[in-house]
C-alpha positions as CSV (number, residue, x, y, z in Angstrom):
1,X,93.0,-30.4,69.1
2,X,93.2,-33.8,68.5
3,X,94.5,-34.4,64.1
4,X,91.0,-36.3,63.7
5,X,89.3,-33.1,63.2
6,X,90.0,-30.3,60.3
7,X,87.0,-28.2,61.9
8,X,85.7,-27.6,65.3
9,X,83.1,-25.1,65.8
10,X,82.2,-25.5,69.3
11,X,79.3,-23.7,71.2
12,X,78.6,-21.3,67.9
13,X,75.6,-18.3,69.3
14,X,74.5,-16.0,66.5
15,X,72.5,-13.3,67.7
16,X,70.4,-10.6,64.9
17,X,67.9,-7.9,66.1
18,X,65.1,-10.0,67.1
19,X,65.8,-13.4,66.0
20,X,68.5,-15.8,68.0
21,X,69.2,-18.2,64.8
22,X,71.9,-20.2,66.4
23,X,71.7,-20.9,70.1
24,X,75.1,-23.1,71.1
25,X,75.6,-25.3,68.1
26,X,78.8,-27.6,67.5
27,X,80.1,-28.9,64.3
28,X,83.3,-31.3,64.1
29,X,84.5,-32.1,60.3
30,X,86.9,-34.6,59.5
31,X,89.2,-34.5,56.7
32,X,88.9,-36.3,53.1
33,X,85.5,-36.5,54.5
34,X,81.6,-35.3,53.5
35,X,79.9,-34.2,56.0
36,X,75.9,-33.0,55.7
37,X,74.2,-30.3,57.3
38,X,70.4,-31.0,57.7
39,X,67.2,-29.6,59.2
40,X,64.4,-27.5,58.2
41,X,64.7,-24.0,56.5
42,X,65.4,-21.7,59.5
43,X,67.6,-24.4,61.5
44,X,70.6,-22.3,61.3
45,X,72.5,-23.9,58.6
46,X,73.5,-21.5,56.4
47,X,74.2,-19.2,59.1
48,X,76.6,-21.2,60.8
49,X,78.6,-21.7,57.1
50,X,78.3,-17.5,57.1
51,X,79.8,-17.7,60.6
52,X,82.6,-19.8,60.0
53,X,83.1,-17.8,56.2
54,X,83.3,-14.6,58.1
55,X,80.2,-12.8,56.3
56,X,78.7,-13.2,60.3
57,X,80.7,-13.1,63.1
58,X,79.4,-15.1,65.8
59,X,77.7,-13.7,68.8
60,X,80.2,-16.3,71.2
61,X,81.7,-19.3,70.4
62,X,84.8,-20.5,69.2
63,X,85.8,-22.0,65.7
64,X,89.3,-23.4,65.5
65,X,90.6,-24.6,61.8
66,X,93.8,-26.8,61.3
67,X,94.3,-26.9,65.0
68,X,94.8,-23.1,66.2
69,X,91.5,-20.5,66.4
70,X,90.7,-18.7,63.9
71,X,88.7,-15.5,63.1
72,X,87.5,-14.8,59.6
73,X,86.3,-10.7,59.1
74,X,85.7,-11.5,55.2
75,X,84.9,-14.6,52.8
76,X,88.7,-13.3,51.2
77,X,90.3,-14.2,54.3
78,X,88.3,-17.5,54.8
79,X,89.4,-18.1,51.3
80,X,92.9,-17.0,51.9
81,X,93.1,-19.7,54.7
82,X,91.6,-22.7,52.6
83,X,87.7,-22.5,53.0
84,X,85.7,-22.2,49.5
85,X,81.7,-22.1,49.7
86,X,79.5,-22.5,46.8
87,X,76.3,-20.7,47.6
88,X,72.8,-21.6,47.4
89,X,71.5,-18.2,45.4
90,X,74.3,-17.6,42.8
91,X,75.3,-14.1,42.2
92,X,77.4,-14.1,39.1
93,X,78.4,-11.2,37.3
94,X,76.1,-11.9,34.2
95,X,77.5,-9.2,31.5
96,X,80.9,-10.4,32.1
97,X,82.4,-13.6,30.8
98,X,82.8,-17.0,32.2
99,X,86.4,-17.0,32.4
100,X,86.0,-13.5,34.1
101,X,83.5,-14.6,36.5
102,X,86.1,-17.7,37.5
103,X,88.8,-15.6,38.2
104,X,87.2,-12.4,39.5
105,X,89.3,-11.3,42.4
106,X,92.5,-12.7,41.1
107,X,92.7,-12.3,37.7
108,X,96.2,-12.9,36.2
109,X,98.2,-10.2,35.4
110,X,101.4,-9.6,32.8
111,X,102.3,-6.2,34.0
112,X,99.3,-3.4,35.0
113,X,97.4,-5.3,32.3
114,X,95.1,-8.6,32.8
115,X,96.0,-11.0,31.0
116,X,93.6,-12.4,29.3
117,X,95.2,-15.2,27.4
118,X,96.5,-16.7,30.6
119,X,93.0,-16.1,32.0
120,X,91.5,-18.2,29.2
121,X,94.0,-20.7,29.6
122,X,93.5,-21.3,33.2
123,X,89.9,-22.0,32.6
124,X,89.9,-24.6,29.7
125,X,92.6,-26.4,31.7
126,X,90.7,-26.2,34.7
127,X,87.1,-27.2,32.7
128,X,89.1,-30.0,31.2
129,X,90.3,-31.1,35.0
130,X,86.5,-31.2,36.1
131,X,85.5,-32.7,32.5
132,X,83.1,-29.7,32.5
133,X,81.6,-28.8,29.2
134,X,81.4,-24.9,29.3
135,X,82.5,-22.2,26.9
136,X,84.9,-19.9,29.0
137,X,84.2,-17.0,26.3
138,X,80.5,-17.1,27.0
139,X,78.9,-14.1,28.4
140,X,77.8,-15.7,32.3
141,X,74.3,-14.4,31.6
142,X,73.6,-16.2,28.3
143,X,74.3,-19.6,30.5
144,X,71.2,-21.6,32.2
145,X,71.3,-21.6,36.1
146,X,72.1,-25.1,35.5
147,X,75.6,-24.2,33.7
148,X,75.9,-21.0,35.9
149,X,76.1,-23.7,39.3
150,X,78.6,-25.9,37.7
151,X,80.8,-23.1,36.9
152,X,80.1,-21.9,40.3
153,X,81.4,-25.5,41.4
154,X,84.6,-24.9,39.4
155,X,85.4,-22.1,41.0
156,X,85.0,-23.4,44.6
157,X,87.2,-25.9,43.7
158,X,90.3,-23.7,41.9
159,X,91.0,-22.2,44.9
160,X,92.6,-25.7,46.1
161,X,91.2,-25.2,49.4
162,X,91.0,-28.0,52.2
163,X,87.2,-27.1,53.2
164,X,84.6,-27.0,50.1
165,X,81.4,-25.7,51.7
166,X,78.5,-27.0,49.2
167,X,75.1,-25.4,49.8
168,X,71.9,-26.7,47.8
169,X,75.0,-27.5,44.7
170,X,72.1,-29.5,43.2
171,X,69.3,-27.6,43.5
172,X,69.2,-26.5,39.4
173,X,71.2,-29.6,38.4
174,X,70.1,-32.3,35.8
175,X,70.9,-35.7,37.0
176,X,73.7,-36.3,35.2
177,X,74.9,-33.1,36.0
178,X,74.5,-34.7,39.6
179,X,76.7,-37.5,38.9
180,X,79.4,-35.2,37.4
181,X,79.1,-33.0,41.1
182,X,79.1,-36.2,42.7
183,X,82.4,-37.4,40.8
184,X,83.8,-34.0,41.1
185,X,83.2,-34.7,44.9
186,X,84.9,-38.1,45.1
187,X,87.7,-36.8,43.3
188,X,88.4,-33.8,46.7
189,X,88.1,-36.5,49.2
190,X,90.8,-38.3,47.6
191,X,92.8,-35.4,47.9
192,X,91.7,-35.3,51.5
193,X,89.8,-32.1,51.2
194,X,86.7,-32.3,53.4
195,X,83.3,-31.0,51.9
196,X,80.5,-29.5,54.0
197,X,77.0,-30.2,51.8
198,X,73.7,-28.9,52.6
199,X,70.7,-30.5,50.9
200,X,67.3,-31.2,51.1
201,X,67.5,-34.4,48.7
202,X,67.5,-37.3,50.7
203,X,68.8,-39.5,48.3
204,X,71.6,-37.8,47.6
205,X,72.7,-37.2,51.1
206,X,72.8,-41.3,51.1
207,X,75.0,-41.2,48.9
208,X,77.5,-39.3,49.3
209,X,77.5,-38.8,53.2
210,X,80.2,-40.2,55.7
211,X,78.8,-38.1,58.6
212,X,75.3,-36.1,58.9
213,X,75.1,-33.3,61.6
214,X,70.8,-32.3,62.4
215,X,70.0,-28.7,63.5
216,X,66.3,-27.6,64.4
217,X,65.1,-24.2,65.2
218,X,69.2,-23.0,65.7
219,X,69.8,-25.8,68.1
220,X,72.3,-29.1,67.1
221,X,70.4,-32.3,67.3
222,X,73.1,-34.4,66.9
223,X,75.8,-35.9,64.8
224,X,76.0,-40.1,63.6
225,X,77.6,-41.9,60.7
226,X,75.5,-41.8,57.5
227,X,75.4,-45.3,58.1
228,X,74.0,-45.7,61.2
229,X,71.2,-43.5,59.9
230,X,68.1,-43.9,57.5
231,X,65.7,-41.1,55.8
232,X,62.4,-41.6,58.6
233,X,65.1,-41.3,61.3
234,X,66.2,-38.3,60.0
235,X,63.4,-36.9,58.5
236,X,61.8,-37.6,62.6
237,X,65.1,-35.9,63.8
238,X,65.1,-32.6,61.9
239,X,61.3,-32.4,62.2
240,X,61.0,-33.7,65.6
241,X,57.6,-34.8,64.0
242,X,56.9,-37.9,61.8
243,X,56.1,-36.4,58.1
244,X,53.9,-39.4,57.7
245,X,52.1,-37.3,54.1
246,X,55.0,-35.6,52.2
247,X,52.1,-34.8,49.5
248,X,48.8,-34.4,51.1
249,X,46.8,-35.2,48.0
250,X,43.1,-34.8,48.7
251,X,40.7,-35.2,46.1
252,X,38.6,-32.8,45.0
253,X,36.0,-32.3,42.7
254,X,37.4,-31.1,39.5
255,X,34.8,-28.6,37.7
256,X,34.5,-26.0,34.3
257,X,37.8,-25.4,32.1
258,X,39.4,-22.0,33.0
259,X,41.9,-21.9,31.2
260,X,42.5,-23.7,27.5
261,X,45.5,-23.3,25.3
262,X,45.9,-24.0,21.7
263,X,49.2,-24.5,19.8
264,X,50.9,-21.8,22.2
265,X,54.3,-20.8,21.2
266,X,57.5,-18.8,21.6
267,X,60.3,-18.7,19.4
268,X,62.4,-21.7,19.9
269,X,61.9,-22.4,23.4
270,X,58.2,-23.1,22.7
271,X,56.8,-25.0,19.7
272,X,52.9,-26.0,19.5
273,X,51.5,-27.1,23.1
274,X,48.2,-27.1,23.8
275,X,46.1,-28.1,26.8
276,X,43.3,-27.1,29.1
277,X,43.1,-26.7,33.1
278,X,40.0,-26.8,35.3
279,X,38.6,-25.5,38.3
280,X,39.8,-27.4,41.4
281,X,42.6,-29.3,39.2
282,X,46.3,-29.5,40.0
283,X,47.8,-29.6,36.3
284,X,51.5,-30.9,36.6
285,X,54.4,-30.1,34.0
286,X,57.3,-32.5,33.9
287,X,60.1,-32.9,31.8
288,X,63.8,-32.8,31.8
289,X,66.2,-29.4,32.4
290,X,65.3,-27.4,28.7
291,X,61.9,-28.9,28.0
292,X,60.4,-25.2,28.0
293,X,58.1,-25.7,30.7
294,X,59.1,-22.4,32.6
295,X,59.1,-20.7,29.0
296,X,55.7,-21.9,28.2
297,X,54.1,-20.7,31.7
298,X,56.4,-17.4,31.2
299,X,54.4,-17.2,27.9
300,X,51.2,-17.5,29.3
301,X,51.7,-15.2,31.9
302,X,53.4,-12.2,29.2
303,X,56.4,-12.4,30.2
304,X,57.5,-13.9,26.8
305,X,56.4,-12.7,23.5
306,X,53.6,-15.2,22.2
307,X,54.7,-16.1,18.6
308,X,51.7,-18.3,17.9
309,X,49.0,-19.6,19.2
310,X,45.7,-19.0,21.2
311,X,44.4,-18.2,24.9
312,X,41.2,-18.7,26.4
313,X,39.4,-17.8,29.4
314,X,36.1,-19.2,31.0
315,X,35.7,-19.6,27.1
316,X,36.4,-16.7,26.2
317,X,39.7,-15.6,24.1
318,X,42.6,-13.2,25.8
319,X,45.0,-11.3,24.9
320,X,48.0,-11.3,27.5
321,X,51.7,-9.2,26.5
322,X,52.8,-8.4,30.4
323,X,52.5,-9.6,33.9
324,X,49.8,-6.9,34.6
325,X,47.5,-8.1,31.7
326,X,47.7,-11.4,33.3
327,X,47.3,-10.5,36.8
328,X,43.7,-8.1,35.5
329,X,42.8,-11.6,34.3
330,X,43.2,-13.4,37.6
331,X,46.5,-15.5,37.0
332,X,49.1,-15.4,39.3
333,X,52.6,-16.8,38.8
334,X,55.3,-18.0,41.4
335,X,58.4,-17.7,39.3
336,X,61.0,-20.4,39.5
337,X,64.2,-18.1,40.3
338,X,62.6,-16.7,43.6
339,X,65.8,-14.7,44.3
340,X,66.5,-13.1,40.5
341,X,62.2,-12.2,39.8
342,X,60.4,-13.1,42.8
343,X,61.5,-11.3,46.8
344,X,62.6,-8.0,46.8
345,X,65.1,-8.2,49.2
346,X,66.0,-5.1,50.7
347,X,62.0,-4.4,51.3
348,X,60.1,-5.7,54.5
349,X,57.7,-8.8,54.5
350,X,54.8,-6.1,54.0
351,X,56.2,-4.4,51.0
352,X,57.0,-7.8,49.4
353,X,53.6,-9.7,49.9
354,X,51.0,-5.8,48.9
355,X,53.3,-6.1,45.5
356,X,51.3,-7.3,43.2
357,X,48.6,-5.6,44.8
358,X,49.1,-2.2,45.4
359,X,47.0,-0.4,42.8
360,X,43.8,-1.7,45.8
361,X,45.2,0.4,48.3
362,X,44.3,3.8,47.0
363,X,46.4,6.9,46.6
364,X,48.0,7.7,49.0
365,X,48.3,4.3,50.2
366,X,46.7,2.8,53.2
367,X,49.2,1.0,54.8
368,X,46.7,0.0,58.0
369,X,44.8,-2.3,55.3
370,X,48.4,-3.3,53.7
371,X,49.6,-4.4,57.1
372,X,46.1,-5.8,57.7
373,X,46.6,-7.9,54.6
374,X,50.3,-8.8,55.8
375,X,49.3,-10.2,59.2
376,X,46.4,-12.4,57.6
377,X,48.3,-14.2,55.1
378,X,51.4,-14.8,57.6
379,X,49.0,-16.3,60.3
380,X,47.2,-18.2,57.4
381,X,50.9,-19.5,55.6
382,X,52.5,-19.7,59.2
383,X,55.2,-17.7,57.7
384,X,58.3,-16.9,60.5
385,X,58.7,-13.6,60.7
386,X,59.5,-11.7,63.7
387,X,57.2,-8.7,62.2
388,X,55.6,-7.6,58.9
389,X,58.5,-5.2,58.7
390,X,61.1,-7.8,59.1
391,X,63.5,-6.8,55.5
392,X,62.2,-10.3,53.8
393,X,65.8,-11.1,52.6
394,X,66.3,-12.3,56.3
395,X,63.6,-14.8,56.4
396,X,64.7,-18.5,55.4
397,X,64.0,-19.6,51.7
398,X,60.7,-21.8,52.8
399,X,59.7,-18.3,54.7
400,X,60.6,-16.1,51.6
401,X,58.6,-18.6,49.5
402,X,55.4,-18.3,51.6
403,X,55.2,-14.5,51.4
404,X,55.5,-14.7,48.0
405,X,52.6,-17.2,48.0
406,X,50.9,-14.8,50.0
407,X,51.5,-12.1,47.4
408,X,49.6,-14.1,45.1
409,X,46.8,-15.3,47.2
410,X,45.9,-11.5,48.0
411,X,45.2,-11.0,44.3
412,X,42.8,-13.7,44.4
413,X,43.6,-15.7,41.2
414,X,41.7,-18.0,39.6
415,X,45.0,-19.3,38.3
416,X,48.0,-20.0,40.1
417,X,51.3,-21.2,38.7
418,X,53.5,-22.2,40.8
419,X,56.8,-23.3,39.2
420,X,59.2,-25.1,41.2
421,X,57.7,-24.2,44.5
422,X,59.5,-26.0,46.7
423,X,63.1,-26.0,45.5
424,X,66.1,-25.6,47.8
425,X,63.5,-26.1,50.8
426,X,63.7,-28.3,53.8
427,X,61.1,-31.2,54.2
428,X,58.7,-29.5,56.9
429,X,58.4,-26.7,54.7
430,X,58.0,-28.6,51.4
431,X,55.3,-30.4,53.2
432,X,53.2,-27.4,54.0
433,X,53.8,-25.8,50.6
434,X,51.7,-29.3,49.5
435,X,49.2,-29.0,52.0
436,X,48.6,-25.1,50.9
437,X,48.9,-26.0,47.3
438,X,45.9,-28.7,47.7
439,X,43.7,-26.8,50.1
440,X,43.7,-24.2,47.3
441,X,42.8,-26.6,44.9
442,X,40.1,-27.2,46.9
443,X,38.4,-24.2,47.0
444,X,38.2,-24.1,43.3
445,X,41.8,-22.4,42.0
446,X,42.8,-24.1,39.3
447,X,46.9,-24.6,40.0
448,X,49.6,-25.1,37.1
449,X,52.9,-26.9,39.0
450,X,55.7,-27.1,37.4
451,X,58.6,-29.1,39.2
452,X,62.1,-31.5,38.4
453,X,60.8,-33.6,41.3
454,X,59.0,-36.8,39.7
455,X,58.1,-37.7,43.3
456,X,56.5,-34.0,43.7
457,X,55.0,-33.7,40.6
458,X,53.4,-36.9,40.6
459,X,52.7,-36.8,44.3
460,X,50.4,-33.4,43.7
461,X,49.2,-33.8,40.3
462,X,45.5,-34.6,38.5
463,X,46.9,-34.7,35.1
464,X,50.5,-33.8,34.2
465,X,51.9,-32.2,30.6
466,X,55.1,-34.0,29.8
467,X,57.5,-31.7,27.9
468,X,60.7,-32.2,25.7
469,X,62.7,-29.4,24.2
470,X,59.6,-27.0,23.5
471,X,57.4,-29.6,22.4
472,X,54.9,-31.0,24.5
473,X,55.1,-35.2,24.0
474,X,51.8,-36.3,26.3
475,X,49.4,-35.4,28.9
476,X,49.2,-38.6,31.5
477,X,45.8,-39.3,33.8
478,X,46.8,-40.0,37.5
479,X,45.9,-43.3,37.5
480,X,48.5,-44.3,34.5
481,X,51.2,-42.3,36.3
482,X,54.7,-43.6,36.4
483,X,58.1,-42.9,36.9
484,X,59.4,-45.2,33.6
485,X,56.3,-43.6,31.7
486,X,56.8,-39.7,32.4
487,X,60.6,-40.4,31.9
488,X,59.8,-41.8,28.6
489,X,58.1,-39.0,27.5
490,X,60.0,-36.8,29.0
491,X,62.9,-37.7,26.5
492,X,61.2,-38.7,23.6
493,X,61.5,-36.6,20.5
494,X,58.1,-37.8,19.1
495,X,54.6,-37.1,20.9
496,X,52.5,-39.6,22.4
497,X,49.4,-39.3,21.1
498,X,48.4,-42.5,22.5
499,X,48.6,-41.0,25.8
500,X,46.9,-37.8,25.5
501,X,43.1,-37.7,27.0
C-alpha cells in the first residue's frame, strides 16, 4: 500500500438476514485529513464504520490500516489499534459521573483500588486541552445531550488515536458548540490524525471537508475533493434525483383554534407562554439550545408537571398529567430523543408502530388488524422494512422515524407535535418527512414543529413561537419571517410584543 493512504477498505459486502446493506463499497482515507461520508439514511454509512470498528464483521472484503490487513472482533481492539468513533445515538452511563464515563474501560488504578484523584485529574487536564467547559464531578445524566456529545467528543479524542470516526457529532450541538468541534477538529489534523465525519449538514461538510466519499442504497458513488464539489451536485449524487423542494410548503386553508394555551408553565424551564394553534396550521417553535421549547410541548403533552397555567380544547378547558390523558384527547407527540423515549428497539416494526394504540385491538389482541394497520402506514410513509416483523432497531434513523410517525397517525390526532423530526436524517428522507408533515396539514391536523433548523422551521411554518430560556419572546407571521428577526428574538431576554399577532 502506497504511504498516501491511512485506510483502505476495498470491495466491503455486508450481508444481514434479508437486507444486503453494503454491496462492494471502497473507502480510501488519507492522513491529517477529513474525510465525509454522505448519502441517504440506509446508504450503508454507519455500517461500513461498524465494519471497519469490528461491531460487524464484513460479509467479504478486505480493510487494511497502516499498510498491513487488519481484522477487528471488538470496538476494544479497533481502539487498541488507533481507531476511536464517536456515535450518532450516545449511550452514556447516566448514574455515573463524567469523569467515570471518560475513562470507563481504563480507569486508573493505585493498587486494586481506582484511583479516583488521578481520574479527576486526567479529566480537567484533558477538558482544559479541548477548552471544554464541563464539570467532571457531574452525574452524566444531569448533563443536556448537548454537554453529553461533547464529552463524548473528549473521549474519542483521549484515546490519541490516528482515525477519529465522527458520526452526526453535531447533530445536538449549539453553533458555537459547532465551532468548538470544528476547532477541536483542526487541532487532530495538525497532529495528522485523519477524521471520518458523517453528516447531514451541508454547510458544515463545506467546511471542514478535504475529500467527500457518496454511498446510495449500499453502493459507493464515488469519491472527489470537497472542492471540486458543490451541495446540488451532491445532493443529485446521493439522491440520484434533483431535490428541487427541500420544504414542500403548500398552502392550506387554516380553520377553528384547537388548541389555545394561556400562561403555561413548568418550574424553571417554562415561565408564562401562551399561544393558540388551528386546524390545518403548521405552528413552528424556534429558539436557541435551552429555550424550553421541548419542555413546554413535554408540558402540554403530561409528561411535565404543569405548574401554572391553562389548556383548552375546541374551546373547551383540559386537564392533561400523562401521555395517556393527552393521547384520550387526540394529541400525539414525536419526541425529540427518538432513541432514549421514542423506538423500542428490541421490538419489531409492528409492535413499535400498534404502541400507542393497543388498547383498540381488544383482549386478546388481534394481531391480523395490528399487522393490517402496520402494512398500511409503511405503504403510506414508504418506510424500508423488509417485513412488519423486522426488530425496528435495524431500520435506518429516517425508517425508525417514519414508524414512529406511523404510530401517531394510527391514533388519529387532531394534534401532532413533532419535535425535531428530522434530526440526524439524510436529505431524501428529510424531504419526505416535509412532504408528510404538509399533506397532514392539509387534511386539517393542526401540527406543532419544533426544530434548531431556521431553514426547516421557517421552510414549514404558518406562524412560529420564538423562545428564550422558558420565556416565550414573539410569535412571527410568515410573511415577516427572517433569519436576523427569529435570531433576535431568539436571544433576547425581553419579549416582543410588537411582534406578536
Amino acid at each position: 500500500m502506497s504511504q498516501e493512504y491511512i485506510l483502505e477498505m476495498s470491495d466491503i459486502t455486508k450481508e444481514f438476514p434479508g437486507v444486503r446493506a453494503l454491496k462492494g463499497v471502497q473507502l480510501r482515507v488519507r492522513p491529517g485529513s477529513v474525510h465525509t461520508l454522505m448519502g441517504e439514511n440506509g446508504a450503508g454509512k454507519s455500517t461500513l464504520m461498524k465494519c471497519l470498528i469490528g461491531i460487524h464483521a464484513p460479509t467479504s472484503g478486505k480493510i487494511v490500516f497502516e499498510g498491513r490487513e487488519v481484522h477487528f472482533r471488538n470496538t476494544l481492539e479497533a481502539l487498541n489499534a488507533g481507531i476511536s468513533m464517536i456515535h450518532q445515538e450516545l449511550s452514556p452511563v447516566p448514574e455515573r459521573c463524567v469523569s467515570e464515563n471518560l475513562w470507563l474501560g481504563r480507569l486508573p488504578r493505585h493498587g486494586l483500588m481506582v484511583d479516583h484523584k488521578k481520574m479527576r485529574a486526567d479529566s480537567v487536564a484533558l477538558f482544559q486541552k479541548l477548552g471544554l467547559d464541563v464539570d467532571p464531578d457531574a452525574k452524566m445524566g444531569d448533563l443536556s445531550v448537548a454537554k453529553m456529545q461533547m464529552v463524548e467528543i473528549a473521549k474519542a479524542v483521549s484515546y490519541d488515536s490516528k482515525i477519529v470516526i465522527m458520526d452526526e457529532p453535531t447533530s445536538a450541538l449549539t453553533e458555537t458548540e459547532v465551532e468548538h468541534l470544528f476547532r477541536i477538529i483542526a487541532e487532530l489534523k495538525e497532529k495528522n490524525v485523519a477524521v471520518i465525519y458523517i453528516s447531514h449538514k451541508m454547510d458544515e461538510i463545506f467546511r471542514i471537508s478535504d475529500d467527500i466519499t457518496v454511498y446510495r442504497d449500499g453502493e459507493f458513488i464515488m469519491t472527489d475533493r470537497a472542492e471540486n464539489l458543490d451541495v446540488d451536485r451532491l445532493i443529485a449524487l446521493m439522491v440520484g434525483r434533483e431535490v428541487t423542494d427541500m420544504f414542500p410548503k403548500i398552502q392550506c386553508p387554516i380553520g377553528d383554534t384547537v388548541l389555545k394555551v394561556e400562561h403555561l408553565s413548568s418550574g424553571r424551564a417554562v415561565k408564562d407562554v401562551s399561544f393558540e394553534l388551528h386546524r390545518g396550521e403548521i405552528l413552528g417553535f424556534a429558539g436557541l439550545v435551552g429555550a424550553g421549547r421541548t419542555e413546554t410541548v413535554e408540558t402540554l403533552f403530561g409528561m411535565r408537571p404543569k405548574t401554572g397555567g391553562k389548556i383548552y380544547k375546541d374551546g373547551k378547558e383540559i386537564h392533561i398529567s400523562s401521555p395517556e390523558q393527552a393521547i384520550s384527547h387526540k394529541i400525539g407527540l414525536l419526541t425529540e430523543d427518538r432513541r432514549g423515549n421514542g423506538i423500542v428497539g428490541l421490538l419489531s416494526v409492528r409492535d413499535n408502530t400498534v404502541l400507542a394504540h393497543l388498547k383498540h385491538y381488544g383482549f386478546p389482541l388481534k394481531h391480523h388488524r395490528m399487522r393490517e394497520d402496520t402494512e398500511e402506514y409503511i405503504k403510506k410513509l414508504n418506510t424500508k422494512t423488509p417485513t412488519v416483523d423486522t426488530p425496528v432497531k435495524n431500520l435506518s434513523g429516517g425508517n425508525q422515524q417514519k414508524v414512529l410517525v406511523g404510530r401517531w397517525l394510527l391514533t388519529n390526532p387532531d394534534i401532532l407535535i413533532v419535535d425535531e423530526p428530522t434530526r440526524g436524517i439524510d436529505v431524501g428522507a428529510k424531504s419526505e418527512i416535509h412532504s408528510l408533515i404538509t399533506r397532514l396539514a392539509g387534511e386539517g391536523k393542526a401540527i406543532i414543529l419544533i426544530s434548531s433548523e431556521m431553514p426547516e422551521v421557517m421552510g414549514m411554518s404558518d406562524r412560529i413561537v420564538v423562545m428564550h430560556e422558558g420565556v416565550m419572546t414573539a410569535v412571527v407571521d410568515r410573511e415577516d419571517f427572517s433569519s436576523e428577526l427569529i435570531l433576535k428574538y431568539a436571544t433576547s431576554e425581553e419579549p416582543y410584543h410588537a411582534a406578536s399577532h
